[in-house]
Backbone and ligand atoms as CSV (ligand in chain L), in Angstrom:
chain,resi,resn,atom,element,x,y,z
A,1,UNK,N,N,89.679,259.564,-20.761
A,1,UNK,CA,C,91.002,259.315,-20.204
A,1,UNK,C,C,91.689,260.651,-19.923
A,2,UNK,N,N,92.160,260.721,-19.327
A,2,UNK,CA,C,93.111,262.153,-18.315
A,2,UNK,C,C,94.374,261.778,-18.895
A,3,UNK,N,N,94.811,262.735,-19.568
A,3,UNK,CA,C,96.341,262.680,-19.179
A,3,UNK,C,C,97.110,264.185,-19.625
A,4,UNK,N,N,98.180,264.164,-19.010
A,4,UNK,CA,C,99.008,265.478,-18.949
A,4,UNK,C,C,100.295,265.769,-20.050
A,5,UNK,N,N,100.286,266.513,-20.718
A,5,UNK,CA,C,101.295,266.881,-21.921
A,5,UNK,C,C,101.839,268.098,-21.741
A,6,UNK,N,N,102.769,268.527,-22.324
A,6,UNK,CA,C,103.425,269.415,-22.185
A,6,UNK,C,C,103.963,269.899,-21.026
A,7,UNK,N,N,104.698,268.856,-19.943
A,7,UNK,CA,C,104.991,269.420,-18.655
A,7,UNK,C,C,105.474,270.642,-18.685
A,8,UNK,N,N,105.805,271.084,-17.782
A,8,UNK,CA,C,106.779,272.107,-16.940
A,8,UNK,C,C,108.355,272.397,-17.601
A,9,UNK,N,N,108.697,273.216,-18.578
A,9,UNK,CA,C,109.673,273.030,-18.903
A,9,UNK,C,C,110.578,273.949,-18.188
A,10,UNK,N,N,112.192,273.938,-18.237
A,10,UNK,CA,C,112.908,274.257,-17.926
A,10,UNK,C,C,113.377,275.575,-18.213
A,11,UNK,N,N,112.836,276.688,-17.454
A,11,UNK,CA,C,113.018,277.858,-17.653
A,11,UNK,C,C,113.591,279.067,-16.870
A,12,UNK,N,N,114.853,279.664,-17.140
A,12,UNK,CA,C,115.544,280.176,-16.291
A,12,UNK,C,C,115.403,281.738,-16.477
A,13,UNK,N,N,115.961,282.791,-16.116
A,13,UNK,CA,C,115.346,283.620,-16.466
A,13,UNK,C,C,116.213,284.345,-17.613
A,14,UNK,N,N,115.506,285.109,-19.034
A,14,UNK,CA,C,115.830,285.075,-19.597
A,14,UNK,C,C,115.748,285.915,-20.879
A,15,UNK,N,N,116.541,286.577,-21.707
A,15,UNK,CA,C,116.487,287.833,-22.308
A,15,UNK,C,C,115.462,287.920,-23.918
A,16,UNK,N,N,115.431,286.038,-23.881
A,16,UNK,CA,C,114.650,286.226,-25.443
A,16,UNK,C,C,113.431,286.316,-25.583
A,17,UNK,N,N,112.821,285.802,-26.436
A,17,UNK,CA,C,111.405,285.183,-26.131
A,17,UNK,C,C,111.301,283.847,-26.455
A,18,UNK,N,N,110.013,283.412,-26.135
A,18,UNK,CA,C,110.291,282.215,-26.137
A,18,UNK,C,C,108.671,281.529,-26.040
A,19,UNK,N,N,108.398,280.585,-27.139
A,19,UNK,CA,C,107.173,279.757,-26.714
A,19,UNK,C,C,106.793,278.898,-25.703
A,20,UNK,N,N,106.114,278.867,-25.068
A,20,UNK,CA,C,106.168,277.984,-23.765
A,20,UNK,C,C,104.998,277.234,-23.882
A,21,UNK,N,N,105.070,275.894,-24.089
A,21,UNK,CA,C,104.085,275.099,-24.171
A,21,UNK,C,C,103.354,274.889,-22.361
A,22,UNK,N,N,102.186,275.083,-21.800
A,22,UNK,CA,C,101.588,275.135,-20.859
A,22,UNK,C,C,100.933,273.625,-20.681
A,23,UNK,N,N,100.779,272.981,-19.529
A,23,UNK,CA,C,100.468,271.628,-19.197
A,23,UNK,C,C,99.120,271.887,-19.788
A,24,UNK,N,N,98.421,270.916,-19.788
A,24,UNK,CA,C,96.982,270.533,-20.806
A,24,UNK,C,C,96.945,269.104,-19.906
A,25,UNK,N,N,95.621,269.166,-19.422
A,25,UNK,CA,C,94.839,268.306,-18.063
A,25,UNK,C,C,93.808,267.757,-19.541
A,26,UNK,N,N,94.077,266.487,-21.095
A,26,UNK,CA,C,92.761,266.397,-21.337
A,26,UNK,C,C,91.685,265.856,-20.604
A,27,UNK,N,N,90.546,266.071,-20.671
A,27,UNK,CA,C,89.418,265.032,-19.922
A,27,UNK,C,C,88.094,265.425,-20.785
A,28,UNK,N,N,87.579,264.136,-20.991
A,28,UNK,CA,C,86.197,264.303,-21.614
A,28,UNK,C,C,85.443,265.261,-21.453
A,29,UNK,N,N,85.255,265.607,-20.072
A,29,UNK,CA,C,84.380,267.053,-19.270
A,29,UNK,C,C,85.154,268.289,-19.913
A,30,UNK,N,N,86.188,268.110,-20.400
A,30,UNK,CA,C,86.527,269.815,-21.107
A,30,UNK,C,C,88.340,269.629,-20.964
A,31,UNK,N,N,89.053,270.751,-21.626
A,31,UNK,CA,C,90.794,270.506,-21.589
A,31,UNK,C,C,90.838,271.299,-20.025
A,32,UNK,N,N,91.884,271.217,-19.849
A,32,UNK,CA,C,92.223,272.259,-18.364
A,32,UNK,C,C,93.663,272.897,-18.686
A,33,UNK,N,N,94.022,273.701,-18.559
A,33,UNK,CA,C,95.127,274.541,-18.529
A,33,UNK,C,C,95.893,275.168,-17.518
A,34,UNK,N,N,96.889,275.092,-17.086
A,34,UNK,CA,C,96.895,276.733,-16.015
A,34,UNK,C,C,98.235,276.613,-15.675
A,35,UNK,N,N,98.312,277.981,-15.325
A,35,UNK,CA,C,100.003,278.824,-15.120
A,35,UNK,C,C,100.324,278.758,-13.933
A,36,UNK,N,N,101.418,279.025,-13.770
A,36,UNK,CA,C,102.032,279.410,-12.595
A,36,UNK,C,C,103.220,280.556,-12.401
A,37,UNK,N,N,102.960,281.122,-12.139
A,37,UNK,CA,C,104.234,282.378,-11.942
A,37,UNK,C,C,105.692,281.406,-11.109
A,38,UNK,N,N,106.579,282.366,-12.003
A,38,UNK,CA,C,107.877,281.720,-11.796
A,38,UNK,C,C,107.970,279.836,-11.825
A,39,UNK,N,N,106.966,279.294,-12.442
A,39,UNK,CA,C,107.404,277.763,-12.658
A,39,UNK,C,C,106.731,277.396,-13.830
A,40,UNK,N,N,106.114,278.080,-14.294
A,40,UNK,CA,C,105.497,278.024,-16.204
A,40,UNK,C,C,106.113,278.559,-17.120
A,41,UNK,N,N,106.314,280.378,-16.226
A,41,UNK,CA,C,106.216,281.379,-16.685
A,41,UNK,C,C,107.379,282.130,-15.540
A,42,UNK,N,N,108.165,282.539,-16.708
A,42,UNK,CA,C,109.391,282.914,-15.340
A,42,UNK,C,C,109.528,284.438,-14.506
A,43,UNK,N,N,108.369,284.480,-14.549
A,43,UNK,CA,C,107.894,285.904,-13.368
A,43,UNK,C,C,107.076,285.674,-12.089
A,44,UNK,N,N,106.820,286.137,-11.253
A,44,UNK,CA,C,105.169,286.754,-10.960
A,44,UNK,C,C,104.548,286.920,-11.310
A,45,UNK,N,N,102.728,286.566,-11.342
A,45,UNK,CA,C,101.872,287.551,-12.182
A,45,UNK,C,C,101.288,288.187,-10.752
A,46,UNK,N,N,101.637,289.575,-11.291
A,46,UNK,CA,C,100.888,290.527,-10.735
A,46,UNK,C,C,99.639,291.794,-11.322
A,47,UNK,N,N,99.302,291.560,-12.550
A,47,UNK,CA,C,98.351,291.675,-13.359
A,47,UNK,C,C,98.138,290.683,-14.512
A,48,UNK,N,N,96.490,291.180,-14.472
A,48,UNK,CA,C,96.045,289.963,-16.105
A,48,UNK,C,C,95.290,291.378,-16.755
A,49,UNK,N,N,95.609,291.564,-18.256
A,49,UNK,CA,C,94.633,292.225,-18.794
A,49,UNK,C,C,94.342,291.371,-20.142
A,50,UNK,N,N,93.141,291.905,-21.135
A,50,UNK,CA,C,92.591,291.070,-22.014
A,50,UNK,C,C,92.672,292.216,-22.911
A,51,UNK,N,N,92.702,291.651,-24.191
A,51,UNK,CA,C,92.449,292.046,-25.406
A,51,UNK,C,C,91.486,291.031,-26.228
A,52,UNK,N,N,90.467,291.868,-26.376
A,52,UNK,CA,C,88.984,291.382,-27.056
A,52,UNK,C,C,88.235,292.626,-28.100
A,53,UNK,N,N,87.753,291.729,-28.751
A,53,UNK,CA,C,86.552,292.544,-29.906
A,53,UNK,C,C,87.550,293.363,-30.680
A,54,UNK,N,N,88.429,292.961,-31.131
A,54,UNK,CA,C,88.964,294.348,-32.073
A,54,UNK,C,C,88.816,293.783,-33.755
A,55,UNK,N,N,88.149,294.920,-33.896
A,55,UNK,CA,C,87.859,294.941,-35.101
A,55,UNK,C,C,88.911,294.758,-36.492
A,56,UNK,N,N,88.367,294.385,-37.599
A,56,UNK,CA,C,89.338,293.487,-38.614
A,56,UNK,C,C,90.103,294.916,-39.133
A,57,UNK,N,N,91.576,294.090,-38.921
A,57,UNK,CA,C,92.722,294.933,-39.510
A,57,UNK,C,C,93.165,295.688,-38.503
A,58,UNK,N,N,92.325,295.939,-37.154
A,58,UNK,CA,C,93.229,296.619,-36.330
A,58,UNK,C,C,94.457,295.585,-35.426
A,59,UNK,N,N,95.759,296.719,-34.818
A,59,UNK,CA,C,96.716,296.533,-34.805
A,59,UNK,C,C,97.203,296.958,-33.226
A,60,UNK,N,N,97.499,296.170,-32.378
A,60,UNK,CA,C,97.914,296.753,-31.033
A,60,UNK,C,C,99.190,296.411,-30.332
A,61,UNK,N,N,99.814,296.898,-29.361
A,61,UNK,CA,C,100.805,297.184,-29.394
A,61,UNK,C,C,102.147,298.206,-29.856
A,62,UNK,N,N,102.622,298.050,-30.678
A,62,UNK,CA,C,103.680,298.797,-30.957
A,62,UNK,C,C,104.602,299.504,-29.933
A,63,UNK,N,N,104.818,298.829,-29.572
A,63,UNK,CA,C,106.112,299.807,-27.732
A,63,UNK,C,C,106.883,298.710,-27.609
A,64,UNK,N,N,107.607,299.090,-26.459
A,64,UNK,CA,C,108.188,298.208,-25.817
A,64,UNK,C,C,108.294,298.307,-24.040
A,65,UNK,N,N,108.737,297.828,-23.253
A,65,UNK,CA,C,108.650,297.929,-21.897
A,65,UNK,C,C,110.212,297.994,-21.645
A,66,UNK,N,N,110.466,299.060,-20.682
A,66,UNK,CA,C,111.541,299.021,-20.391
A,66,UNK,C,C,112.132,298.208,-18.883
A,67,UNK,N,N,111.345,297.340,-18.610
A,67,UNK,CA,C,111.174,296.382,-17.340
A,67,UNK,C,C,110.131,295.531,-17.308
A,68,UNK,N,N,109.234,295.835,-17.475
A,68,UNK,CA,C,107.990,294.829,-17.689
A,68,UNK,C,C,108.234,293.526,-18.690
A,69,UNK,N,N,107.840,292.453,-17.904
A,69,UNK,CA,C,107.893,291.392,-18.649
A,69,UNK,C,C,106.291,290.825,-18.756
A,70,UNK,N,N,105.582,289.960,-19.857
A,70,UNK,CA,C,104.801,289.418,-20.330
A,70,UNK,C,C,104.782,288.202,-20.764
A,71,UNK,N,N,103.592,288.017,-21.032
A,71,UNK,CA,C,103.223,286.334,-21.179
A,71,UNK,C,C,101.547,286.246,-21.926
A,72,UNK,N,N,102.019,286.281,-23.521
A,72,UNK,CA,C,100.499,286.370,-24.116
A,72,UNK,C,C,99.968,285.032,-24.583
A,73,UNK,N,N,99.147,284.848,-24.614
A,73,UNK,CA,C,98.188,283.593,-24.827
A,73,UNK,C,C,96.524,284.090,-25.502
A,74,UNK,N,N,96.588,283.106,-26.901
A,74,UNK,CA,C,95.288,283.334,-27.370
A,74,UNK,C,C,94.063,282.455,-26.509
A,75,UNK,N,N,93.338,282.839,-26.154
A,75,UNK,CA,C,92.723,282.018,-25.299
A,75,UNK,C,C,91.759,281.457,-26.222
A,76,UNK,N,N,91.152,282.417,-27.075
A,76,UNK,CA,C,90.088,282.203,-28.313
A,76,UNK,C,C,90.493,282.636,-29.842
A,77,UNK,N,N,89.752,282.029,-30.664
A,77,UNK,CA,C,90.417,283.226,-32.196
A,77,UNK,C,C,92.041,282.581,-32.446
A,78,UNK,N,N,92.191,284.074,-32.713
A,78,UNK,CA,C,94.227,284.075,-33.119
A,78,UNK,C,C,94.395,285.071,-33.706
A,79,UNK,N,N,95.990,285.504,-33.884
A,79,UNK,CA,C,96.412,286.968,-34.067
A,79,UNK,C,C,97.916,286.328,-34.509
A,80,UNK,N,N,98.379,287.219,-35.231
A,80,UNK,CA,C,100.426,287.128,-35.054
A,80,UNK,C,C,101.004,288.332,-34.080
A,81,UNK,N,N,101.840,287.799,-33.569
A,81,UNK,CA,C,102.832,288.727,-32.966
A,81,UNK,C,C,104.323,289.163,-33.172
A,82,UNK,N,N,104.419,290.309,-34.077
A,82,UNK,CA,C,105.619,290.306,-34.190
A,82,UNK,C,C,106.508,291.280,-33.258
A,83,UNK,N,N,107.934,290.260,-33.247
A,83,UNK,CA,C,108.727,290.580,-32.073
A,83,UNK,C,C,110.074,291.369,-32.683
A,84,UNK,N,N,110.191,292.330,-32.219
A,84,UNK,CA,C,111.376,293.143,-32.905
A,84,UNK,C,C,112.637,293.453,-31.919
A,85,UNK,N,N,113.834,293.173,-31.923
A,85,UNK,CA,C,114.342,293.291,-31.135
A,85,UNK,C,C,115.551,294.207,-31.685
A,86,UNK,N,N,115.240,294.717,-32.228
A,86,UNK,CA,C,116.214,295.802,-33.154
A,86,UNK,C,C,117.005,295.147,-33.970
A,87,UNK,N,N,117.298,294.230,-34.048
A,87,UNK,CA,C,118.180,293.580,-35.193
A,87,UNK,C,C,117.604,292.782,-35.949
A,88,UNK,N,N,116.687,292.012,-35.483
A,88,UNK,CA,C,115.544,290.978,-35.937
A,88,UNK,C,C,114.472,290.692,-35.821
A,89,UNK,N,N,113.259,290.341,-36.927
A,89,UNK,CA,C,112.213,290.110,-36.236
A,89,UNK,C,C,111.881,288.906,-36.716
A,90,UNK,N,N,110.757,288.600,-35.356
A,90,UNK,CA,C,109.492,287.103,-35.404
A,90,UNK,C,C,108.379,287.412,-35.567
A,91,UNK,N,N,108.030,286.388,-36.371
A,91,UNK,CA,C,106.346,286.259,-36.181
A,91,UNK,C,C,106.042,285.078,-35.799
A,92,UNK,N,N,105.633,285.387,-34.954
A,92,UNK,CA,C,104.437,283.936,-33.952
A,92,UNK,C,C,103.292,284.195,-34.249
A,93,UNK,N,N,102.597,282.550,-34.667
A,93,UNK,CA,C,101.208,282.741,-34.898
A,93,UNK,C,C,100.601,282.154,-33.357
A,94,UNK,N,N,99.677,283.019,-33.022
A,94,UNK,CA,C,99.181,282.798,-31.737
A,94,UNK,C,C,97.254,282.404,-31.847
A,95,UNK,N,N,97.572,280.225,-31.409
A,95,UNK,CA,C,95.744,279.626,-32.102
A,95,UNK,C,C,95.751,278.882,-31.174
A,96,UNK,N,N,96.320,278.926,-29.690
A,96,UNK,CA,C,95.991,277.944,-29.084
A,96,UNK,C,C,95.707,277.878,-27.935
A,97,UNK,N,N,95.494,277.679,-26.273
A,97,UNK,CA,C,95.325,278.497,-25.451
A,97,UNK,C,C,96.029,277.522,-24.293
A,98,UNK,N,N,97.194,276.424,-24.799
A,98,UNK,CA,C,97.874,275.899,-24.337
A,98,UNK,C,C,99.327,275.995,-24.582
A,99,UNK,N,N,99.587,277.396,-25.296
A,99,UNK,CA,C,100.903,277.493,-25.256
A,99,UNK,C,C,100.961,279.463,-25.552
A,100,UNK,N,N,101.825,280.107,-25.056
A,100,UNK,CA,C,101.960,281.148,-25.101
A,100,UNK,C,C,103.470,281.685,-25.518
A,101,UNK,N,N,103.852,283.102,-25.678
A,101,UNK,CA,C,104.901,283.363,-25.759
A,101,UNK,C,C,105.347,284.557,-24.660
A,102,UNK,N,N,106.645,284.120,-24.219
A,102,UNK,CA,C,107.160,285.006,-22.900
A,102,UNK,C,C,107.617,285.917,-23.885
A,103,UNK,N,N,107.320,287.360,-23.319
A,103,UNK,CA,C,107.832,288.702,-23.939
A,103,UNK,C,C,109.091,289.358,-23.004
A,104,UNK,N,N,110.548,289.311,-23.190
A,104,UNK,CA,C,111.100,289.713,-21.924
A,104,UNK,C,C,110.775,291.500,-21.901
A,105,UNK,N,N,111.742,291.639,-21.297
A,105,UNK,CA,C,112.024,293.584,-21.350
A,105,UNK,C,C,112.546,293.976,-22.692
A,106,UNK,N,N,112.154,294.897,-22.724
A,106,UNK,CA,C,113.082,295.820,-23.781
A,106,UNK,C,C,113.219,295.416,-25.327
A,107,UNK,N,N,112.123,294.265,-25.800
A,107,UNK,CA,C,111.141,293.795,-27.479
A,107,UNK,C,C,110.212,294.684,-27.752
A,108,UNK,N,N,110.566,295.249,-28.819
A,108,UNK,CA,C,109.367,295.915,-29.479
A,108,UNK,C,C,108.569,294.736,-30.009
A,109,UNK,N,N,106.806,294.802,-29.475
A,109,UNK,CA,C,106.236,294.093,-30.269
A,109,UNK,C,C,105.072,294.641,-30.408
A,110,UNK,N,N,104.306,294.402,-31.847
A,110,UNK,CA,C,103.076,294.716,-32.365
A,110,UNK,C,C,102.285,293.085,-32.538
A,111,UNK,N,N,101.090,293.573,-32.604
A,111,UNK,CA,C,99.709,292.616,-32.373
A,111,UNK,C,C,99.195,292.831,-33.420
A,112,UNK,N,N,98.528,291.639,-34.380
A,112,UNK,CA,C,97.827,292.192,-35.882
A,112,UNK,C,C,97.562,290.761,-36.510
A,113,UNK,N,N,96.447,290.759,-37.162
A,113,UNK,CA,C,95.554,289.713,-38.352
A,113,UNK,C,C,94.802,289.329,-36.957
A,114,UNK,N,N,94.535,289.698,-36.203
A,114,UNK,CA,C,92.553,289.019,-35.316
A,114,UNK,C,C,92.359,288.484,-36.284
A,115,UNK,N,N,91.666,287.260,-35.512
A,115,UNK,CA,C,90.326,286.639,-36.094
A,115,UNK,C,C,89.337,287.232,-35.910
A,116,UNK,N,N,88.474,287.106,-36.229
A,116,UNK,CA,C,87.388,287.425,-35.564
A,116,UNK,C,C,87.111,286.601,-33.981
A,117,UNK,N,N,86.223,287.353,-32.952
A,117,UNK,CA,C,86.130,287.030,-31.934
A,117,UNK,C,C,87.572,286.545,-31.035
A,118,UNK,N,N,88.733,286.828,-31.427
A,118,UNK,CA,C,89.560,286.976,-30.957
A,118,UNK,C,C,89.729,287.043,-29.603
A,119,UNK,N,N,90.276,286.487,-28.239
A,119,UNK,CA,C,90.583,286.822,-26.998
A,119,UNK,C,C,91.968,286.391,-26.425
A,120,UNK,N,N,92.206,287.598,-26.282
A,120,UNK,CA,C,93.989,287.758,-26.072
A,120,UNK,C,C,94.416,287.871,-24.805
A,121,UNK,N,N,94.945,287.083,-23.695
A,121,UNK,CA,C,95.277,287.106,-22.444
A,121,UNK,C,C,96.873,287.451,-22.164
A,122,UNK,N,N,96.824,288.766,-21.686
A,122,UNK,CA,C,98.198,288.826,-21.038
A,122,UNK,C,C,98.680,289.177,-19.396
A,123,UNK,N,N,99.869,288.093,-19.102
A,123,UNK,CA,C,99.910,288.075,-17.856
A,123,UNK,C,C,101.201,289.168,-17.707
A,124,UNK,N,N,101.065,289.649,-16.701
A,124,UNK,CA,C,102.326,290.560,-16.741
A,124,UNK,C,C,102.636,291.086,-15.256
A,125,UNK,N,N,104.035,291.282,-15.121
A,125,UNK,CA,C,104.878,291.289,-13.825
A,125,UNK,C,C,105.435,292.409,-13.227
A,126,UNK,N,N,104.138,293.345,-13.892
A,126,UNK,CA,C,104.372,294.586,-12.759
A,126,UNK,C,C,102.821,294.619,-13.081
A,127,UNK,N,N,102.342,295.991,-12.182
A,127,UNK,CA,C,100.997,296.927,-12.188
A,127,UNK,C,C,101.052,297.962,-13.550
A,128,UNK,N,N,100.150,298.179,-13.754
A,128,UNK,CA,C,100.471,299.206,-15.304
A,128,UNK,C,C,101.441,300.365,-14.771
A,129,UNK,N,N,102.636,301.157,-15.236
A,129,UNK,CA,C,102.994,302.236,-15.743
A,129,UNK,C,C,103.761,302.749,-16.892
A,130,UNK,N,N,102.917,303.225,-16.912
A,130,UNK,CA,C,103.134,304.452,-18.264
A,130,UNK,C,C,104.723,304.927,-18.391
A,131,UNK,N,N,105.058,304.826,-17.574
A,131,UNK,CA,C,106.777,305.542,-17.838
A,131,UNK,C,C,107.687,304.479,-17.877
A,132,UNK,N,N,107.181,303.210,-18.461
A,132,UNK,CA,C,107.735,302.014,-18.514
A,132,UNK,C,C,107.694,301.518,-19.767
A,133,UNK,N,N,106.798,302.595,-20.588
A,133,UNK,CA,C,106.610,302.535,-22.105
A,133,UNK,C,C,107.317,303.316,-23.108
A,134,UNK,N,N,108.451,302.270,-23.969
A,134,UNK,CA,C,108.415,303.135,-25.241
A,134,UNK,C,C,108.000,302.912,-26.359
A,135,UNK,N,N,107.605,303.930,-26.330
A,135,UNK,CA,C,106.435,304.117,-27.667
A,135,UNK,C,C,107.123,304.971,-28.818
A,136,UNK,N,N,108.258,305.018,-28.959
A,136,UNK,CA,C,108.957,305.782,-30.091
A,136,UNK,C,C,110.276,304.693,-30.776
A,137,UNK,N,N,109.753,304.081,-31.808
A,137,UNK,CA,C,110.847,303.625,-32.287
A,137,UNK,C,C,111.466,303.538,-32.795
A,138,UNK,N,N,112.424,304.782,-33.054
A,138,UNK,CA,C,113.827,305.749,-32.901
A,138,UNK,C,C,114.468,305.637,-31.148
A,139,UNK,N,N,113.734,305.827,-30.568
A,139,UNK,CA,C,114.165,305.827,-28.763
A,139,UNK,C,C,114.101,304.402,-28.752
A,140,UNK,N,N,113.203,303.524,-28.977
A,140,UNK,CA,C,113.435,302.421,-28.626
A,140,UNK,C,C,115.344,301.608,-29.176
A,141,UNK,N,N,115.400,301.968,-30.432
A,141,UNK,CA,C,116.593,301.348,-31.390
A,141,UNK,C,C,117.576,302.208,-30.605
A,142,UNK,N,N,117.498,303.567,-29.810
A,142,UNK,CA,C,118.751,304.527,-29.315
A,142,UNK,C,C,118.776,303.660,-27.716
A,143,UNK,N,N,117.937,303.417,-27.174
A,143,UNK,CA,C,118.613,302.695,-26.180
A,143,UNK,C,C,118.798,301.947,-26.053
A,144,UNK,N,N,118.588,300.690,-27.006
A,144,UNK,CA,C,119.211,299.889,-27.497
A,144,UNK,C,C,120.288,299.697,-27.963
A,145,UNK,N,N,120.786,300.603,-28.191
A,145,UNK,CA,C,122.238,301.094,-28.595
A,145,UNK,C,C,122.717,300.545,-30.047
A,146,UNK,N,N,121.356,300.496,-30.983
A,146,UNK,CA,C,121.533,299.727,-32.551
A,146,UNK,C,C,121.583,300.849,-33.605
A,147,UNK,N,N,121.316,302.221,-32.591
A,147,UNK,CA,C,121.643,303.238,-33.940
A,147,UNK,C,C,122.307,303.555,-34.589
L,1,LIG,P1,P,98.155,300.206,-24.459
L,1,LIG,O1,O,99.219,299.618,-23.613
L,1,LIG,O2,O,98.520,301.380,-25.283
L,1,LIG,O3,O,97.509,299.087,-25.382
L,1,LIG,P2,P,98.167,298.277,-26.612
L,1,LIG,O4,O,99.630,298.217,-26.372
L,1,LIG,O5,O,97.520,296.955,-26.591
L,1,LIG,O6,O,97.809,298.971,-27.871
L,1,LIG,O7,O,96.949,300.580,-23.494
L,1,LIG,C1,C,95.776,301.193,-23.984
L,1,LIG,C2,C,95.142,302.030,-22.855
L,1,LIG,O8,O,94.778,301.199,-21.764
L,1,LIG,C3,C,96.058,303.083,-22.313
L,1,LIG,O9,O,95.267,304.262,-22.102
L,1,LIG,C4,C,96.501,302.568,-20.974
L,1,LIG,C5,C,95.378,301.659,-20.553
L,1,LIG,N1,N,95.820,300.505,-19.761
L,1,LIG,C6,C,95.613,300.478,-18.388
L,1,LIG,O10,O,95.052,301.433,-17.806
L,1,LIG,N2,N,96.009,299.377,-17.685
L,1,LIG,C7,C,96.608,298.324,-18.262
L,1,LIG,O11,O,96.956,297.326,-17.584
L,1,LIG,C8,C,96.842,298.359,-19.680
L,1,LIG,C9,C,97.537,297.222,-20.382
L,1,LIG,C10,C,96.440,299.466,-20.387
């Protein structure tokens, strides 16, 4: 039997983060999944990169984007993600590959506890640059203006 869960929710654009449950197509032949820029996921995707094979106890991330927005999803495995926004933090446990969490601009977040075989999909709404990264967090909390 086919049927569809987790429609399309109502998403405007927006400064927090936020879990986003992704439609799920079940069918005997296998689940089906899939995104859509600006109607899943409230960007463009204009890159996909992966995070795979990392070995136990390592830790990725730690920055923040000063424009770049994201959209991570465990596709395989699982990991936590914690989200720091200078005043507070989350941890999301990330085990499913039908729901993800939107990362806006300007969250410090770190990546950590892999499973093993772990595969980490992130969609994101620019092309990589480097001068879009902070990676100091003292600079991150100063332009934030929480110092
Ligand atoms: P980095 O963003 O530091 O990874 P993480 O935040 O997961 O620890 O990226 C690691 C390296 O990969 C760095 O040299 C930049 C490069 N990279 C690209 O060239 N393109 C990309 O899209 C990404 C995400 C990283």
């Amino acid at each position: 039997m086919k049927s569809m869960n987790n429609e399309i929710r109502n998403i405007s654009p927006v400064d927090e983060c936020q879990l986003i449950d992704l439609p799920k197509i079940e069918d005997p032949r296998g689940n089906l999944t899939y995104i859509e820029g600006m109607n899943h996921i409230p960007f463009e995707i204009k890159r996909t990169y992966l995070i795979y094979e990392v070995p136990g106890g390592a830790t990725r991330g730690a920055h923040a984007n000063k424009n770049l927005e994201e959209f991570f999803i465990a596709l395989s495995g699982s990991f936590d993600m914690i989200i720091d926004d200078g005043r507070t933090k989350h941890k999301y446990h990330m085990n499913r590959s039908y729901f993800g969490l939107f990362v806006p601009r300007m969250q410090w977040r770190h990546l950590e506890n892999f499973s093993t075989n772990t595969v980490c999909m992130i969609l994101a709404s620019d092309h990589y640059c480097q001068d879009d990264y902070i990676r100091d967090y003292q600079e991150y909390l100063s332009r934030r203006k929480l110092k």
